[in-house]
C-alpha positions as CSV (number, residue, x, y, z in Angstrom):
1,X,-37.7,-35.8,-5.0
2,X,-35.3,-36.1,-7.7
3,X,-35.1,-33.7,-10.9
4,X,-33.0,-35.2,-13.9
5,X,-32.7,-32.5,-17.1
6,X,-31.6,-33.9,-20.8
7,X,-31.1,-32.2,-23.7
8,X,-28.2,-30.1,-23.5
9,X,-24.9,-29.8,-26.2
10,X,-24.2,-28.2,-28.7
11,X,-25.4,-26.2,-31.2
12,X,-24.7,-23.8,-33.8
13,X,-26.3,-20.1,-33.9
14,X,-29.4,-19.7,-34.8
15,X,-30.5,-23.6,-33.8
16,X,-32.8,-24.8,-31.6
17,X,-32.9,-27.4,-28.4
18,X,-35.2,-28.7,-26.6
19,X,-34.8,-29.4,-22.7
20,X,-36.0,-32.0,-20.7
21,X,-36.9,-32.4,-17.1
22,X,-38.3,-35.4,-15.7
23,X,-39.6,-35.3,-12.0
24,X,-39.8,-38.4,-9.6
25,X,-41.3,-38.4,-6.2
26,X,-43.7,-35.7,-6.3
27,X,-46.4,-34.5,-8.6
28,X,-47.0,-31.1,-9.9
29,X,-49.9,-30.4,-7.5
30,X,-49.5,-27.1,-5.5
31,X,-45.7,-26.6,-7.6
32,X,-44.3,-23.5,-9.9
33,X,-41.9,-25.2,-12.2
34,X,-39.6,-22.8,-13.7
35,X,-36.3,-23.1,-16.1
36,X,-32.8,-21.1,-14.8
37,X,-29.4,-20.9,-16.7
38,X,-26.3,-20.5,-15.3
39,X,-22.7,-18.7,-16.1
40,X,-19.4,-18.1,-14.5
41,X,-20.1,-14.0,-15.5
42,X,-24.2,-14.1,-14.8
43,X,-24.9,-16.2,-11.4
44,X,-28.2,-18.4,-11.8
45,X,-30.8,-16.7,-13.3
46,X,-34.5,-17.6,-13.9
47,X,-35.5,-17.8,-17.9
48,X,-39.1,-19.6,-18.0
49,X,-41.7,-20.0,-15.3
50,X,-45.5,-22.0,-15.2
51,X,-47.6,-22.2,-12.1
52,X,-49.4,-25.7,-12.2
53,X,-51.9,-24.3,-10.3
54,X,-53.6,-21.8,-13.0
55,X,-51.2,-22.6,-15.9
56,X,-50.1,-19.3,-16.0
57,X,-46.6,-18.8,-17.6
58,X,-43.7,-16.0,-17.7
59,X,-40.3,-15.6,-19.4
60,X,-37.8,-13.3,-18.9
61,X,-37.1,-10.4,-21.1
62,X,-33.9,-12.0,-22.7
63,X,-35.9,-15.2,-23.8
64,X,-39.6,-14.3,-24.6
65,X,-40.9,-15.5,-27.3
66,X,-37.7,-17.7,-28.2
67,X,-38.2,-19.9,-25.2
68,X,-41.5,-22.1,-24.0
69,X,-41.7,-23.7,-20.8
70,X,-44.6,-26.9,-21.5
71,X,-45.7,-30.0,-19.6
72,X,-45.3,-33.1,-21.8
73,X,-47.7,-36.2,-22.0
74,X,-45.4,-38.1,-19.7
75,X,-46.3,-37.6,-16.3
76,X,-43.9,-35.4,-14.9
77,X,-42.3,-34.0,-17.5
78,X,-41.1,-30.1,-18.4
79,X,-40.0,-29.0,-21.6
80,X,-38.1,-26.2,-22.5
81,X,-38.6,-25.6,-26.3
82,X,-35.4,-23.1,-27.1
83,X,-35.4,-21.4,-31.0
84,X,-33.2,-19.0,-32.5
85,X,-30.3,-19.7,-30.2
86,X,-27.0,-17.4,-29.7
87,X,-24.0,-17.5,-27.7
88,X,-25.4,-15.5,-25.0
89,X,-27.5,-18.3,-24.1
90,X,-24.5,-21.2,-24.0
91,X,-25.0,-21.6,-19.9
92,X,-25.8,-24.6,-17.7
93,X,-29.6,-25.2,-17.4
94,X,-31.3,-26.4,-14.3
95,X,-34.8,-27.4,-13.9
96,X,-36.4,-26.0,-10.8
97,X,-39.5,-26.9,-8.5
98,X,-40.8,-24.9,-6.2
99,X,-44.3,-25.5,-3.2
100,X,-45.8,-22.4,-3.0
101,X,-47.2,-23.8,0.6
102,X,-44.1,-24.9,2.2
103,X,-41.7,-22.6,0.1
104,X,-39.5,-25.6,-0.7
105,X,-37.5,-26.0,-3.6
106,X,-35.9,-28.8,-5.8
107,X,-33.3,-28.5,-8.1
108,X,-32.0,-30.5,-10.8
109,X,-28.2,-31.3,-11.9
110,X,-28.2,-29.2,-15.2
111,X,-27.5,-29.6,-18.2
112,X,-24.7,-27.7,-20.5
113,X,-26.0,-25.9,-23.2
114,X,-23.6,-24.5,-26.0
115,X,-24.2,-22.5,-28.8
116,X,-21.2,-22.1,-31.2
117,X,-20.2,-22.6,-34.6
């Protein structure tokens, strides 16, 4: 199972970026896919969530309604639609997988993300 995530750099205040994270050697089936950022001050944290099995989506507090997690057309493919960005959300972002029946989880590589002018 590889996870490969695209999309980062920089960007000024108040842009917007769109994450991508292409998934090879599974499918979706029986998967929660969520979206975590990184920092040196913060740890890993989890931003966006979607459970494949019902579609059902969450955010955290800090990102809601700025953020959307999405499935592209591609097959295998997770978006992470960012608006309105700010410097409290420069941070490497990884893309996650996780089998609700065998708890197992895959990670990505990340990708920076830097908001700055």
């Amino acid at each position: 199972v590889q996870l490969v995530e695209s999309g980062g750099g920089l960007v000024q205040p108040g842009g917007s970026l769109r994450l991508s994270c292409v998934v090879s050697g599974v499918t979706f089936d029986g998967y929660a896919i969520g979206w975590f950022r990184q920092t040196p001050e913060k740890g890993r944290a989890g931003i966006a969530f979607s459970d494949n099995r019902d579609g059902y989506t969450n955010y955290a507090a800090a990102v809601k309604g700025l953020f959307t997690i999405s499935r592209g057309s591609a097959v295998n493919t997770v978006y992470l639609q960012m608006y309105s960005l700010n410097p409290a959300d420069s941070a490497v972002y990884y893309c996650n997988l996780y089998h609700w029946a065998t708890s197992r989880d895959y990670w990505g590589q990340g990708t920076q993300v830097t908001v700055s002018s």
